[in-house]
C-alpha positions in Angstrom: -8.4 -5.7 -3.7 -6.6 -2.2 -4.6 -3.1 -2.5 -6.9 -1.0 -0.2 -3.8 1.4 0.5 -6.7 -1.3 2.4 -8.9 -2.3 4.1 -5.6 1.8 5.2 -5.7 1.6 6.4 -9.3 -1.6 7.8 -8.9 -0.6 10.5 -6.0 3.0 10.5 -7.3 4.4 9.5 -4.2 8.6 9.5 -3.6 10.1 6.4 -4.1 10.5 5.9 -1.0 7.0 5.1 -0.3 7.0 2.5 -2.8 4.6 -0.3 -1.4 7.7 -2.4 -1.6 9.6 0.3 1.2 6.6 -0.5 4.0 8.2 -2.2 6.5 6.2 -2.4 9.8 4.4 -5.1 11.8 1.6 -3.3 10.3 2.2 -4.7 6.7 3.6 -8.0 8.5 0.5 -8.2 9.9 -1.9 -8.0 7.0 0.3 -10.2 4.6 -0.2 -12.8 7.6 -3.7 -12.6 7.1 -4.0 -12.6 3.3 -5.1 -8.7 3.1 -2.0 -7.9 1.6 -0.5 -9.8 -1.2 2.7 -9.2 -4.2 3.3 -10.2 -7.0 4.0 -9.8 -10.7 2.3 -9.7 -14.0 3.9 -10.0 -17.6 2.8 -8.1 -20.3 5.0 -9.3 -23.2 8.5 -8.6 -22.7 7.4 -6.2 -19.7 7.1 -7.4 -15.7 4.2 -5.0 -13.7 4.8 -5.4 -9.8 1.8 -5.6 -8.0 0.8 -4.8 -4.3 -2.8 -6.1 -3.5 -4.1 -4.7 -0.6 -7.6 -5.1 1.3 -9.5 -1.7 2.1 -8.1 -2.0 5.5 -4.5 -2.4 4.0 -5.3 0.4 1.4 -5.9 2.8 5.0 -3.2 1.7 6.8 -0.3 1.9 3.7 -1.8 5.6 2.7 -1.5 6.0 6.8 2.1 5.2 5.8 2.7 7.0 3.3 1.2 10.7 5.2 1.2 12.2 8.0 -1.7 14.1 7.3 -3.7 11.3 6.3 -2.8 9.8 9.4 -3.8 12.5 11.4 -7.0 12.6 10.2 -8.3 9.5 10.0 -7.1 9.5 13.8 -9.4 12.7 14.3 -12.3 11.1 12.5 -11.9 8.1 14.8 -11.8 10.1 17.9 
């Protein structure tokens, strides 16, 4: 499983693409079938928010999250 939130840190993504911000069938979808889970963490006084996501979830968020991604990965498939 992939931490979606380190994925948003990592490519210093806009808020607004904060695993959190995906709403779509898509994610509905893949939390219905356990590929997509939250949840928290404590390190001491500190709470880390987590987003584990299957591969398949991992594709479809950074689909999400760009265009261009999206567009290729569509191109690939074709």
């Amino acid at each position: 499983m992939f931490d979606l939130n380190d994925v948003h840190r990592a490519f210093g993504l806009p808020k607004t693409k904060l695993p959190h911000q995906w709403r779509h069938r898509v994610r509905t979808d893949f939390a219905e079938s356990a590929e997509l889970r939250a949840g928290t963490t404590t390190n001491g006084a500190l709470q880390v928010h987590h987003t584990w996501a299957s591969e398949d979830a991992l594709y479809a968020y950074a689909m999400w999250c760009d265009t261009k991604f999206y567009r290729a990965v569509v191109k690939a498939f074709l």
